[in-house]
C-alpha positions as a LaTeX table, in Angstrom:
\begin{tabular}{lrrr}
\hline
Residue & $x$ (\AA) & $y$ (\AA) & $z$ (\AA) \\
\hline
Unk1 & 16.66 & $-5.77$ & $-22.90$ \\
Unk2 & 13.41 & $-3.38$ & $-22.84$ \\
Unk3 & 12.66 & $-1.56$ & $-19.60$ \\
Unk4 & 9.02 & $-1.48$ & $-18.03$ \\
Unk5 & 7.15 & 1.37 & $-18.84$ \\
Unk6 & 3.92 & 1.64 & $-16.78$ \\
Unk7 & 1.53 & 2.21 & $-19.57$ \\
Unk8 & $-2.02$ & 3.23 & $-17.90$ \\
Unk9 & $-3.02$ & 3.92 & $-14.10$ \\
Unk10 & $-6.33$ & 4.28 & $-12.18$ \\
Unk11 & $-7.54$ & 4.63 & $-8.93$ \\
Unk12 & $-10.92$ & 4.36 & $-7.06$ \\
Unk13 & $-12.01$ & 5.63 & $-3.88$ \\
Unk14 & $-15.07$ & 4.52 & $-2.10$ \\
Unk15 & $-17.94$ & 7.36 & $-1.66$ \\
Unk16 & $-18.14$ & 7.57 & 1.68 \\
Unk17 & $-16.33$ & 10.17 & 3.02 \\
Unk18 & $-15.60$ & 10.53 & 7.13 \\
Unk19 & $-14.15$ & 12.97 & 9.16 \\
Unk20 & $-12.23$ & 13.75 & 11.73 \\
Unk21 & $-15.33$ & 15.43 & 13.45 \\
Unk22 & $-17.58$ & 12.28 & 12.38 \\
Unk23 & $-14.99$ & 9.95 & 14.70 \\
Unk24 & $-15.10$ & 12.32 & 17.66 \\
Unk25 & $-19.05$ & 10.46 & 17.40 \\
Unk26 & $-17.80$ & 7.07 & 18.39 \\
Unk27 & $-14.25$ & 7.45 & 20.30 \\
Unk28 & $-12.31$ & 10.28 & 22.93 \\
Unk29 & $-10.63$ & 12.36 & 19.94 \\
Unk30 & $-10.68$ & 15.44 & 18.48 \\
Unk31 & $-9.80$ & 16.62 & 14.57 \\
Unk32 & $-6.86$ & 18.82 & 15.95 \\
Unk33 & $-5.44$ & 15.82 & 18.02 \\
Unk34 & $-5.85$ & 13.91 & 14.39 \\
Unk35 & $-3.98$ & 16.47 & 12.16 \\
Unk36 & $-1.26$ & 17.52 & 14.56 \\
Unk37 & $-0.27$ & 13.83 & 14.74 \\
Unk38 & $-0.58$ & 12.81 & 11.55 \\
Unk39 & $-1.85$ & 15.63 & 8.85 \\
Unk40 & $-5.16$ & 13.71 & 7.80 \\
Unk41 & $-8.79$ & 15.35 & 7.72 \\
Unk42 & $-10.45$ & 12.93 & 5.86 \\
Unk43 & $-10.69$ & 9.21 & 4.95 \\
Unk44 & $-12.74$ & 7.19 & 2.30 \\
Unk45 & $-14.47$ & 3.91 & 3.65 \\
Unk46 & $-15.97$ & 1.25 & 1.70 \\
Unk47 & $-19.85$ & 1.12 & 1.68 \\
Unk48 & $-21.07$ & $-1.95$ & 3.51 \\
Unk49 & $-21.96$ & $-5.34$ & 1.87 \\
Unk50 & $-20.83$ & $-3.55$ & $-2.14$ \\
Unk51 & $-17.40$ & $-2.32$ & $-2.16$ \\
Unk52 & $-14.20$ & $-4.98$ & $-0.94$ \\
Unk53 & $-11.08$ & $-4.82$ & $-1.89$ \\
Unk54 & $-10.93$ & $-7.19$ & $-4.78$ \\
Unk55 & $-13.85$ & $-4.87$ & $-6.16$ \\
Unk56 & $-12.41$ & $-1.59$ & $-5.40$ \\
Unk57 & $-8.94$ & $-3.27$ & $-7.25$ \\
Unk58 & $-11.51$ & $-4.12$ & $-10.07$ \\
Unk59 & $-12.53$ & $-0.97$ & $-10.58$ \\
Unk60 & $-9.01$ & 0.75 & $-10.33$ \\
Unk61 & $-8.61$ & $-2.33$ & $-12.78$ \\
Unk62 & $-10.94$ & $-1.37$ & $-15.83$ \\
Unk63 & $-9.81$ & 2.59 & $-15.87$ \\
Unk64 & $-5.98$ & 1.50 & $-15.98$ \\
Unk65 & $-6.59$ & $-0.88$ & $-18.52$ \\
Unk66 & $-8.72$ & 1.90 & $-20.48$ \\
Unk67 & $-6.06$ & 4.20 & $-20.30$ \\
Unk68 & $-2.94$ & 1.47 & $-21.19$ \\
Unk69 & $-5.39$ & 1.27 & $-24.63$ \\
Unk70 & $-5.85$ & $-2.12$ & $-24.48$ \\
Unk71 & $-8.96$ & $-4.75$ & $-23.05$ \\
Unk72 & $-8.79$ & $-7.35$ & $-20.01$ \\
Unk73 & $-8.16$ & $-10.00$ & $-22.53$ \\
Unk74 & $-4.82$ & $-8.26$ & $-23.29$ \\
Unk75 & $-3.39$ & $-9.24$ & $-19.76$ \\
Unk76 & $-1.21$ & $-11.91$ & $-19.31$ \\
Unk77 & $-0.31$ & $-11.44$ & $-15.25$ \\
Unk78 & $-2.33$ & $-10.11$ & $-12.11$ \\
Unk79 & $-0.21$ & $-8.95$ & $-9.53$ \\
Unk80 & $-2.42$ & $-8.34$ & $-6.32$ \\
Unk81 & $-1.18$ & $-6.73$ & $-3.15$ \\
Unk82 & $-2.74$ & $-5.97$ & 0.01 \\
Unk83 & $-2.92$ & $-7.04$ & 4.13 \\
Unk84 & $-7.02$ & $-7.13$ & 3.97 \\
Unk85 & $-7.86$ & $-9.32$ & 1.07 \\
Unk86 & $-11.87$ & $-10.58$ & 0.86 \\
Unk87 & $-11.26$ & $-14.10$ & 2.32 \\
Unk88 & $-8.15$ & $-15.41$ & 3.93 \\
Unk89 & $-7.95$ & $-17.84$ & 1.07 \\
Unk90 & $-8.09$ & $-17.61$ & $-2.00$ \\
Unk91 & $-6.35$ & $-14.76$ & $-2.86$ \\
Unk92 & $-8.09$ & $-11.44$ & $-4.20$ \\
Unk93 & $-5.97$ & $-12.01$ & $-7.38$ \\
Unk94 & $-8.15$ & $-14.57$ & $-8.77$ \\
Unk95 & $-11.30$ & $-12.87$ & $-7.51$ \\
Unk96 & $-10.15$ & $-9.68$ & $-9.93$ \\
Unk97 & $-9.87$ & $-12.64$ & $-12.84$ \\
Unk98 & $-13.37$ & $-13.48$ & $-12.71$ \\
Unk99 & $-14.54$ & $-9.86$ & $-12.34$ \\
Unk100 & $-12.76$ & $-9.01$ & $-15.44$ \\
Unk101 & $-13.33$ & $-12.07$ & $-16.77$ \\
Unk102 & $-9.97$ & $-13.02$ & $-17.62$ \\
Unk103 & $-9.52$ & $-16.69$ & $-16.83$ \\
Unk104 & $-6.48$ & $-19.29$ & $-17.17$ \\
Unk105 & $-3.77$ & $-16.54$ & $-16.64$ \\
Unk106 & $-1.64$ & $-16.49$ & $-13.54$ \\
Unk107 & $-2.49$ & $-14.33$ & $-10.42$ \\
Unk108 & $-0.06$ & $-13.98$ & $-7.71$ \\
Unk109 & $-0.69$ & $-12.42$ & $-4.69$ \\
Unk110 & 1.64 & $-10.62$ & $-2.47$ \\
Unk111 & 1.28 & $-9.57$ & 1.31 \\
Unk112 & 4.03 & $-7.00$ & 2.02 \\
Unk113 & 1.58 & $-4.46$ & 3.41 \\
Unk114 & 2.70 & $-0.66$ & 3.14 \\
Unk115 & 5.45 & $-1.76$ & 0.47 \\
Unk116 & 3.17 & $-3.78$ & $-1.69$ \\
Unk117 & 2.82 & $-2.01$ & $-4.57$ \\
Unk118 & 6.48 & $-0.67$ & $-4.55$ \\
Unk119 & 7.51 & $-4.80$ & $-4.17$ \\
Unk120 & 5.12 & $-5.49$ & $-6.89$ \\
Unk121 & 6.69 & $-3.39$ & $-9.14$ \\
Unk122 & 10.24 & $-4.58$ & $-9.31$ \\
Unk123 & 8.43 & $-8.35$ & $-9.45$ \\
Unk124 & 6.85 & $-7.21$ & $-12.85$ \\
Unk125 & 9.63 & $-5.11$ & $-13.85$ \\
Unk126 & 11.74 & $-8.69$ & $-13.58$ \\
Unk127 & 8.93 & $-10.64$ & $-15.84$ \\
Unk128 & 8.77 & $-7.67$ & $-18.32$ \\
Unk129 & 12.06 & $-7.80$ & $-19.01$ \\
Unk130 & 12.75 & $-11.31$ & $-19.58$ \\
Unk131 & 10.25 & $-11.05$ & $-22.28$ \\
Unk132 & 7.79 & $-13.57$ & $-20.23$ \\
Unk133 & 4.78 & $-11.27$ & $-19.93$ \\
Unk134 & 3.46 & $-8.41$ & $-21.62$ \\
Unk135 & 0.52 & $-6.63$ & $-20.22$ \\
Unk136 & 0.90 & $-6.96$ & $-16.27$ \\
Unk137 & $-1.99$ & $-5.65$ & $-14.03$ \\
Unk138 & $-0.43$ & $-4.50$ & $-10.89$ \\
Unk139 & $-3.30$ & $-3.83$ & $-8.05$ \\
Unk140 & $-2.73$ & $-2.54$ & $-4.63$ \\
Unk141 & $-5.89$ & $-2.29$ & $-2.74$ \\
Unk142 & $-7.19$ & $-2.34$ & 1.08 \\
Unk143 & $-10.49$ & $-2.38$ & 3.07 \\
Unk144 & $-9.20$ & $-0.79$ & 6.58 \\
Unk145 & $-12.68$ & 0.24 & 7.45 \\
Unk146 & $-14.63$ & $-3.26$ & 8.40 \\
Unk147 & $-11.45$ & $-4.18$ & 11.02 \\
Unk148 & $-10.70$ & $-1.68$ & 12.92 \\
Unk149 & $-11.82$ & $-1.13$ & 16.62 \\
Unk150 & $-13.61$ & 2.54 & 16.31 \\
Unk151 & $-13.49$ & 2.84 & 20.10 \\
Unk152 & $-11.50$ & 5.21 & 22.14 \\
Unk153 & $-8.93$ & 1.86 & 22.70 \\
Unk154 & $-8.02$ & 1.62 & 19.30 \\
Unk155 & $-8.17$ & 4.91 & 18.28 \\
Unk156 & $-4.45$ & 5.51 & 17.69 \\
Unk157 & $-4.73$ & 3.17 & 14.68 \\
Unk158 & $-8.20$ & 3.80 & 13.18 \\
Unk159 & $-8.01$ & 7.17 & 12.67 \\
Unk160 & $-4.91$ & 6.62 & 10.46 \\
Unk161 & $-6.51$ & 4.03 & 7.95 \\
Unk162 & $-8.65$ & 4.37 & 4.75 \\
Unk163 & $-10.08$ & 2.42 & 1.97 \\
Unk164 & $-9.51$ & 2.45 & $-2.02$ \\
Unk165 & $-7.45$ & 0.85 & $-4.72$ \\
Unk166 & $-4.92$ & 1.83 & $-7.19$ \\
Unk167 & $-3.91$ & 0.00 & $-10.28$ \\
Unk168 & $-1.36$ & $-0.01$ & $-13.13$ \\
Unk169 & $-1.00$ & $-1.44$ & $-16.18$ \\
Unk170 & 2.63 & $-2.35$ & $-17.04$ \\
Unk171 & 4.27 & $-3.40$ & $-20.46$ \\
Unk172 & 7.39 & $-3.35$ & $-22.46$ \\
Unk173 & 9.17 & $-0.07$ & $-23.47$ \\
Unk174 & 11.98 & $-0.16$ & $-26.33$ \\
Unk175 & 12.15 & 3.72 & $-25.63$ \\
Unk176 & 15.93 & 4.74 & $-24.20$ \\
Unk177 & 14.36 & 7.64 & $-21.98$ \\
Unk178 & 11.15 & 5.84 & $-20.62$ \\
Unk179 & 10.37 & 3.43 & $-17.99$ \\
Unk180 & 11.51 & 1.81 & $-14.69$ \\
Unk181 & 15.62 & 2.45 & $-14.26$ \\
Unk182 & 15.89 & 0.17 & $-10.65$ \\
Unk183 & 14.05 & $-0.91$ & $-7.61$ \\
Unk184 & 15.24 & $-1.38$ & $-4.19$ \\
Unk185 & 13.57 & $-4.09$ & $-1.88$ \\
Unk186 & 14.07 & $-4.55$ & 2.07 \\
Unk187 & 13.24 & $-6.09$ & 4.99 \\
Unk188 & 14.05 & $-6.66$ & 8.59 \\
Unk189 & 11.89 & $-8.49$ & 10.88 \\
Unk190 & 13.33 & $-8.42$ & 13.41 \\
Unk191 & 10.68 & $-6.04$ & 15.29 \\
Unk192 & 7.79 & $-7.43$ & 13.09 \\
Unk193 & 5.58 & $-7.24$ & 15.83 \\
Unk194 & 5.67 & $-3.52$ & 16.83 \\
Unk195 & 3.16 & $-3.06$ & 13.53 \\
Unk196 & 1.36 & $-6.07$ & 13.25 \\
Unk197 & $-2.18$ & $-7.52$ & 13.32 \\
Unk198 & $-1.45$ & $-10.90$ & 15.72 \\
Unk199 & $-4.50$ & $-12.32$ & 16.57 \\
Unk200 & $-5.92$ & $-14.37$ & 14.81 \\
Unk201 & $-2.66$ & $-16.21$ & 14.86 \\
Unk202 & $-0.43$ & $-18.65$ & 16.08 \\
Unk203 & 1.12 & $-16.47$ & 19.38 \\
Unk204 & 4.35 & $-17.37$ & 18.89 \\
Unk205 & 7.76 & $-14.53$ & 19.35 \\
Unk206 & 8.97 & $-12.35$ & 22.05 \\
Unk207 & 6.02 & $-10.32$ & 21.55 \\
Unk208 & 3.76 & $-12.93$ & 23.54 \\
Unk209 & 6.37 & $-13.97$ & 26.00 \\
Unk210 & 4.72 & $-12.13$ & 28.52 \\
Unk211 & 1.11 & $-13.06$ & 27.15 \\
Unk212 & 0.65 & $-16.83$ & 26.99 \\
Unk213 & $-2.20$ & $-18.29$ & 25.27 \\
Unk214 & $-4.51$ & $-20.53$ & 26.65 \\
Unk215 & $-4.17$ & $-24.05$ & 26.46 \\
Unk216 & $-6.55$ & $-25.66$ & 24.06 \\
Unk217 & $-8.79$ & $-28.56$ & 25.72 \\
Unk218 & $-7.30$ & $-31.19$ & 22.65 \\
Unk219 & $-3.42$ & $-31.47$ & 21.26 \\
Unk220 & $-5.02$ & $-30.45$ & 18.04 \\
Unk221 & $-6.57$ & $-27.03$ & 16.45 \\
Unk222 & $-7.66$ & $-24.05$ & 18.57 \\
Unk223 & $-4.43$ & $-21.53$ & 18.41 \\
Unk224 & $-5.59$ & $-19.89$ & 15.63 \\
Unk225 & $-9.42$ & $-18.55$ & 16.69 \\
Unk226 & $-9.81$ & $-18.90$ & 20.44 \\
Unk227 & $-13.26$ & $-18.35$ & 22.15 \\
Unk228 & $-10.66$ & $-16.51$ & 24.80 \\
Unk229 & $-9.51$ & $-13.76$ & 22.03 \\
Unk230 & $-13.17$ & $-13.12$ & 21.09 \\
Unk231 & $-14.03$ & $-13.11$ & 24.70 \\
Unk232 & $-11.22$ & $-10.22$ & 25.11 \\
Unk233 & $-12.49$ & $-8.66$ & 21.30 \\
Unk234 & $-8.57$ & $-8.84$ & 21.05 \\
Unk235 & $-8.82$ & $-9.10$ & 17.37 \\
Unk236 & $-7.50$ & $-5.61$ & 16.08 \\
Unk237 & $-4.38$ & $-4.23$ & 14.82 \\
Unk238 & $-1.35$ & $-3.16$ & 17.05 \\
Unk239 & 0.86 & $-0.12$ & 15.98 \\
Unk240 & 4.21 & 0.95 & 18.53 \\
Unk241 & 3.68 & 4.76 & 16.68 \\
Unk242 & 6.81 & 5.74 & 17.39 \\
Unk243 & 8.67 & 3.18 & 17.00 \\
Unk244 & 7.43 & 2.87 & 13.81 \\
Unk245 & 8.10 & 6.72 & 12.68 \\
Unk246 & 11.70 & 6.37 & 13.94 \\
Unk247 & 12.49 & 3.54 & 11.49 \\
Unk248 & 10.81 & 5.38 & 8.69 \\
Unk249 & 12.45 & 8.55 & 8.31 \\
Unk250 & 15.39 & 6.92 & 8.39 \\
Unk251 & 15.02 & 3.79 & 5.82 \\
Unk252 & 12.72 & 6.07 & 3.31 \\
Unk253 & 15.48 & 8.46 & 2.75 \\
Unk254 & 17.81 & 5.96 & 2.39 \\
Unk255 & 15.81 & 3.58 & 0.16 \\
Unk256 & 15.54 & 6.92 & $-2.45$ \\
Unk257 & 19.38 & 7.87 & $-2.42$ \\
Unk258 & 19.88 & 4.09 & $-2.72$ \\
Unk259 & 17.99 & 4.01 & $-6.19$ \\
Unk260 & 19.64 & 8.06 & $-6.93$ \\
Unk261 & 22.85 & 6.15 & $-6.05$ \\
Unk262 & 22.94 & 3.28 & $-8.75$ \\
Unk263 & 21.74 & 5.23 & $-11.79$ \\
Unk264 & 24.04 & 8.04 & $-11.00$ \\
Unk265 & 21.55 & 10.83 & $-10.15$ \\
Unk266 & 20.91 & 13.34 & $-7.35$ \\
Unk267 & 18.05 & 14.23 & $-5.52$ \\
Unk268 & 17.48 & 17.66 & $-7.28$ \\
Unk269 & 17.11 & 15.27 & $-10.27$ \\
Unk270 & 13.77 & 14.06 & $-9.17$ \\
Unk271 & 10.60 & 15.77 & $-10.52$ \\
Unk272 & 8.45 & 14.39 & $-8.63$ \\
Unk273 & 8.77 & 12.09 & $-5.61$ \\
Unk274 & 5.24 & 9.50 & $-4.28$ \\
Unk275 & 6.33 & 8.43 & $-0.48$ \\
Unk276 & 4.23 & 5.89 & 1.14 \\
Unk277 & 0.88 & 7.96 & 2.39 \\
Unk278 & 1.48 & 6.71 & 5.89 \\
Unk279 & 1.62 & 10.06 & 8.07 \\
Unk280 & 2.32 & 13.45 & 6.86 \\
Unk281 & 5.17 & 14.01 & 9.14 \\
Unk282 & 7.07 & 11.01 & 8.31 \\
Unk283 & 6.33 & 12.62 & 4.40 \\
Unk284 & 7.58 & 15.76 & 5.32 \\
Unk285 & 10.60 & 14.72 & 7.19 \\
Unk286 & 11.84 & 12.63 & 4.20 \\
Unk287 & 10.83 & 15.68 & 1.89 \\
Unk288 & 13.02 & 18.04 & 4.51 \\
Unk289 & 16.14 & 14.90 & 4.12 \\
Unk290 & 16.46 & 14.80 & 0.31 \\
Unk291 & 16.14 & 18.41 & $-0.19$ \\
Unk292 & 12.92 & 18.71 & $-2.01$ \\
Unk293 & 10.78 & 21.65 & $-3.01$ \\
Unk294 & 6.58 & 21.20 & $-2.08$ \\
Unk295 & 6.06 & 20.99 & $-5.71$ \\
Unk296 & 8.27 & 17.66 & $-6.21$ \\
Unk297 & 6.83 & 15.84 & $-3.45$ \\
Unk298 & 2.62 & 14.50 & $-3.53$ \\
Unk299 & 0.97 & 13.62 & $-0.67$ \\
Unk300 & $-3.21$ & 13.25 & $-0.44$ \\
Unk301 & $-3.04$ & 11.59 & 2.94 \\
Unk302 & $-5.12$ & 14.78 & 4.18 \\
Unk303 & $-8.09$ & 13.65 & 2.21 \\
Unk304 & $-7.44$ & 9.46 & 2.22 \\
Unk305 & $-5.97$ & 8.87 & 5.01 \\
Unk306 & $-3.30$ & 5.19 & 4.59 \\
Unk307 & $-4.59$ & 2.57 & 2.37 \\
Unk308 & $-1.62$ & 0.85 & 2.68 \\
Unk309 & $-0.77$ & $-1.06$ & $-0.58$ \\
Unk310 & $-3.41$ & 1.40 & $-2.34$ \\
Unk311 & $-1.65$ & 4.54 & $-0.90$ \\
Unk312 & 1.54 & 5.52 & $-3.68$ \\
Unk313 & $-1.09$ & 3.82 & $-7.05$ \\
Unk314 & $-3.80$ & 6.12 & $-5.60$ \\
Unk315 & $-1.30$ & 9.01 & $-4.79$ \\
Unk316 & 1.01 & 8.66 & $-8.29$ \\
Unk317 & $-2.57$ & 8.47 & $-10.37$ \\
Unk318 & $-4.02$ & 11.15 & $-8.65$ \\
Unk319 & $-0.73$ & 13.32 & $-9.62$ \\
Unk320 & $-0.88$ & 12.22 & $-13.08$ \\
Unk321 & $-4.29$ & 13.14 & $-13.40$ \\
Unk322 & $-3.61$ & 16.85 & $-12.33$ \\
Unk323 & $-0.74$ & 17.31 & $-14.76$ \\
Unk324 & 2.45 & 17.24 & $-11.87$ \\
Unk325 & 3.56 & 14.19 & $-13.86$ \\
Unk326 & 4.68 & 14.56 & $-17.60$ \\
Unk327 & 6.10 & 12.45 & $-19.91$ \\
Unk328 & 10.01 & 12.43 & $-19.01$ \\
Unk329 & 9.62 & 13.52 & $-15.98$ \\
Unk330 & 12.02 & 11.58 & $-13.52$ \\
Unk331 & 9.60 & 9.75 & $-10.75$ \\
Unk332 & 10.39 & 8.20 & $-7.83$ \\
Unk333 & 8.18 & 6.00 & $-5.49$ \\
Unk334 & 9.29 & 4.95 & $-1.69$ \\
Unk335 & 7.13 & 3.34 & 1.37 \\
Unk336 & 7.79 & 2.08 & 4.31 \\
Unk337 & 5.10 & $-0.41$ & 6.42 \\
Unk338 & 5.02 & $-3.64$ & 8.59 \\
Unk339 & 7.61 & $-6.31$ & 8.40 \\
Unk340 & 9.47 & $-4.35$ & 8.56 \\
Unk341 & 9.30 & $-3.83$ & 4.97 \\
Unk342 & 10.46 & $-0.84$ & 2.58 \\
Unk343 & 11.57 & 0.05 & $-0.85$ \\
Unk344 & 11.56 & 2.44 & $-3.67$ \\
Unk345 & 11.06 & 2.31 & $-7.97$ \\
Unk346 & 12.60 & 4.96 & $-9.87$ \\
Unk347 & 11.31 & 5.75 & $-13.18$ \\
Unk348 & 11.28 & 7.97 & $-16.44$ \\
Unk349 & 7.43 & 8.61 & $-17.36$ \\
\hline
\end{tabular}
C-alpha cells in the first residue's frame, strides 16, 4: 500500500497588515496586554470586497500546485476546510473548482475549525491509499476579519484572529522513508459551546438554558435570524479563554505522543514539530511537555495571528520555505480548536 506524500505546499496572506497599536484605535487595549496574553504583534486581514476565503484558498491553490509540478487539471479531489466559508451554502470547495477551473471532480468540504487541516489530512491520506485519488488539493483557509466585533466587548477574541490560506497538494509515495506514517483524530463535545459562534443558530443546549429565545410570532421559521439578535448585535463569536487553554495543553501533548506512540518513536525523534497557531503560550507549554528544543518547534502566530484551519498549512509552508524542513526530516503537525476538536499527522518529508 503507498503512503501519502504531500508533494507541493503554498500559502497566501492578505496585504494588509494590523497591529496591535492600530486596534488600541477602535477598542480599550494595549499591544503589551496583546502579547503577554497571547504572543501576537501582528495579523493579516483580507482587503475588503477582493480577497475571501475561497480566493485566498485559490491562491494558496495555484503555488502548491506549481510546486507539486503538475496543473489544476491534474487534480482529482478538493478538500476544503474552514469555519468562515464565502456563503453558508455552497461550500467554498466548489467555488475553488471554478476558480481553477477544474470542473466535474468532487469537492468536499469540512468544518472542524482549528483541526481542519490536520482532519483533512488523514481523510486524504485514507483516499490516497486505497488507490482512489491521486492528486488531492487540501485547502485550509479563513476570513476572521469581516466577523468579528472590533469593540472593546469583543476584544478578547478579535485580537486573536487573522486571515490567509494554506494549501497542499497530496499524492502517492512508493518511497519506504517518505510520507504520512499515522493520524490521530478527536473530539468531545461535550463543552462545544465554551468556543463557539451560536447565533445565528438554533439556541438549543445548556448553554442557553439561562438565555431563552424569543418566541417567534408563527410555529414556523424565525430561530435562526431574529430581528431580537440583530437588535442586541449578538452575532459574534464566544471564547471561555481559559477554559479553552486548559483543555489544550493537555490534549496537544497527548495527541503527539499518541502518533510517537504507534510508530514506535520518541519525542527527541521529531525534527520539527507545526502546533496549531492558536496562542503562543499554549505553543510553548506543549513545546516545554514533549521536551523540545526552539529550533524543532515553528510558530509565526507573532506576525499572523490564528487563521484557524489556515494556521499549521501557512505555518508548515512558511518553514519549508526557510529551509527548517528537509527532505527526511521527521514532521509532526497537532491543533487543537472548537468542538472540541484535536488531532495530529506525523510524517517523513
Amino acid at each position: 500500500m503507498p503512503r501519502t506524500k504531500i508533494a507541493g505546499i503554498g500559502k497566501y496572506l492578505p496585504e494588509t497588515i494590523v497591529t496591535n497599536n492600530d486596534l488600541t484605535k477602535v477598542m480599550d487595549t494595549s499591544d503589551a496586554w496583546i502579547q503577554e496574553r497571547t504572543g501576537i504583534q501582528e495579523r493579516r486581514y483580507a482587503k475588503r470586497f477582493e480577497d475571501t476565503t475561497a480566493t485566498m484558498g485559490a491562491e494558496a491553490a495555484r503555488v502548491a500546485i506549481e510546486r507539486a509540478g503538475i496543473t489544476p487539471q491534474d487534480i482529482d479531489f478538493i478538500i476544503f476546510a474552514t469555519l468562515s466559508p464565502d456563503y453558508y451554502f455552497p461550500g467554498c470547495g466548489v467555488l475553488v473548482q471554478r476558480i481553477l477551473n477544474i470542473p466535474n471532480i468532487p469537492a468536499l468540504d469540512i468544518r472542524n475549525q482549528c483541526s481542519g487541516f490536520v482532519y483533512g489530512i488523514s481523510i486524504a491520506d485514507q483516499f490516497i491509499k486505497t488507490g482512489m485519488y491521486k492528486n488531492i488539493l487540501l485547502i485550509g483557509s479563513e476570513t476572521h476579519s469581516y466577523a468579528l466585533d472590533f469593540s472593546t466587548r469583543g476584544r478578547n477574541v478579535s485580537v486573536i484572529f487573522g486571515d490567509g490560506a494554506g494549501a497542499v497538494v497530496l499524492q502517492p509515495t512508493e518511497k519506504e522513508n517518505q510520507g504520512i506514517l499515522s493520524t490521530h483524530l478527536h473530539s468531545d463535545g461535550t463543552e462545544a459551546e465554551m468556543l463557539s459562534m451560536p447565533n445565528p443558530g438554533f439556541h438549543a443546549g445548556k448553554f442557553w438554558e439561562a438565555v431563552k429565545p424569543e418566541q417567534p410570532e408563527t410555529p414556523y421559521g424565525g430561530m435562526f435570524i431574529t430581528q431580537s439578535l440583530l437588535d442586541k448585535d449578538d452575532l459574534y463569536p464566544y471564547m471561555d479563554g481559559p477554559a479553552v487553554f486548559k483543555k489544550a495543553v493537555v490534549k496537544m501533548p497527548e495527541v503527539v505522543q499518541e502518533a510517537l506512540k504507534q510508530n514506535n518513536l520518541q519525542a527527541a525523534d521529531i525534527d520539527m514539530l507545526v502546533p496549531h497557531q492558536a496562542n503562543l503560550r499554549i505553543a510553548q507549554f506543549v513545546q516545554q511537555q514533549l521536551g523540545l528544543s526552539d529550533d524543532k518547534v515553528f510558530n509565526n502566530i507573532q506576525k499572523y495571528g490564528n487563521t484557524t484551519a489556515a494556521s499549521v498549512p501557512i505555518a508548515l509552508c512558511e518553514a519549508w520555505e526557510a529551509g527548517k524542513i528537509k527532505e527526511g526530516d521527521l514532521v509532526c503537525l497537532a491543533a487543537f480548536g472548537s468542538g472540541f476538536t484535536w488531532g495530529s499527522a506525523l510524517l517523513r518529508w
